[in-house]
C-alpha positions in Angstrom: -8.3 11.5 13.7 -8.4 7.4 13.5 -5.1 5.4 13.3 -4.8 4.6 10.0 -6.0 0.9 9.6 -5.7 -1.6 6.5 -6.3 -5.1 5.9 -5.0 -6.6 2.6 -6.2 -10.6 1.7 -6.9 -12.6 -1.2 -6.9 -15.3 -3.0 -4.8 -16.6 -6.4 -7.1 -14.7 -8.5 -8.3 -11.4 -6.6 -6.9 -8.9 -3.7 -8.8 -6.9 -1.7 -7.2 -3.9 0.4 -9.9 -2.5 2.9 -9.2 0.6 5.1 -10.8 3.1 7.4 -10.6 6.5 6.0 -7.4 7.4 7.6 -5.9 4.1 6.2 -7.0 5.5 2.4 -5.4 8.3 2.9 -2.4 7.0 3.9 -2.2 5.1 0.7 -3.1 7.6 -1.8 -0.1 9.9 0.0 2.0 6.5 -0.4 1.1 6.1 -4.0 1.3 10.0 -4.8 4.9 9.5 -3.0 5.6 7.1 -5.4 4.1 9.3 -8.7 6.7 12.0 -7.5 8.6 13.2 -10.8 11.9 13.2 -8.9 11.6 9.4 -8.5 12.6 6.9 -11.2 11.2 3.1 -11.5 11.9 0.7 -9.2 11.4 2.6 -5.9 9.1 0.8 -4.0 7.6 0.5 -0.3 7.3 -2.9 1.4 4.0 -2.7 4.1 4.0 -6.1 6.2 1.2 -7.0 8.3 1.4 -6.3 11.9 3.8 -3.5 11.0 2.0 -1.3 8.6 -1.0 -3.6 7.7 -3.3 -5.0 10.6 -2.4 -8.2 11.3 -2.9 -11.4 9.3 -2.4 -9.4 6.2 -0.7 -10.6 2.9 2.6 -8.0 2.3 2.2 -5.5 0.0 4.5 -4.0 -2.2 4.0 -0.5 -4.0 5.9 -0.3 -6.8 6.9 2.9 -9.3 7.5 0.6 -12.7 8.0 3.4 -15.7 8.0 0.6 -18.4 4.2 -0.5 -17.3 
């Protein structure tokens, strides 16, 4: 299977996150990590480029906000 890669760029007014297929699904188990019923709003998971985004990536933060 591929490492999981993702990019995540923008601008003021639009972000794009682009991945390989291993990289999508480590988001959707990130965000169904976050959908967990056991979990209460504001947990959250920092990815920072060169760590768990490729490099020259914008941070990303996923966040579990019950009042949204």
């Amino acid at each position: 299977m591929d490492e999981p890669r993702i990019k995540v760029y923008g601008s003021a007014t639009e972000i794009t996150i682009a991945a390989n297929a291993a990289g999508l699904r480590d988001l959707a188990e990130r965000l169904t990590g976050l959908a967990d019923p056991e979990l209460r709003g504001g947990y959250h998971e920092h990815l920072e480029g060169g760590i768990n985004l490729e490099d020259g990536s914008i941070s990303l933060i996923l966040e579990r906000d019950d009042k949204v």
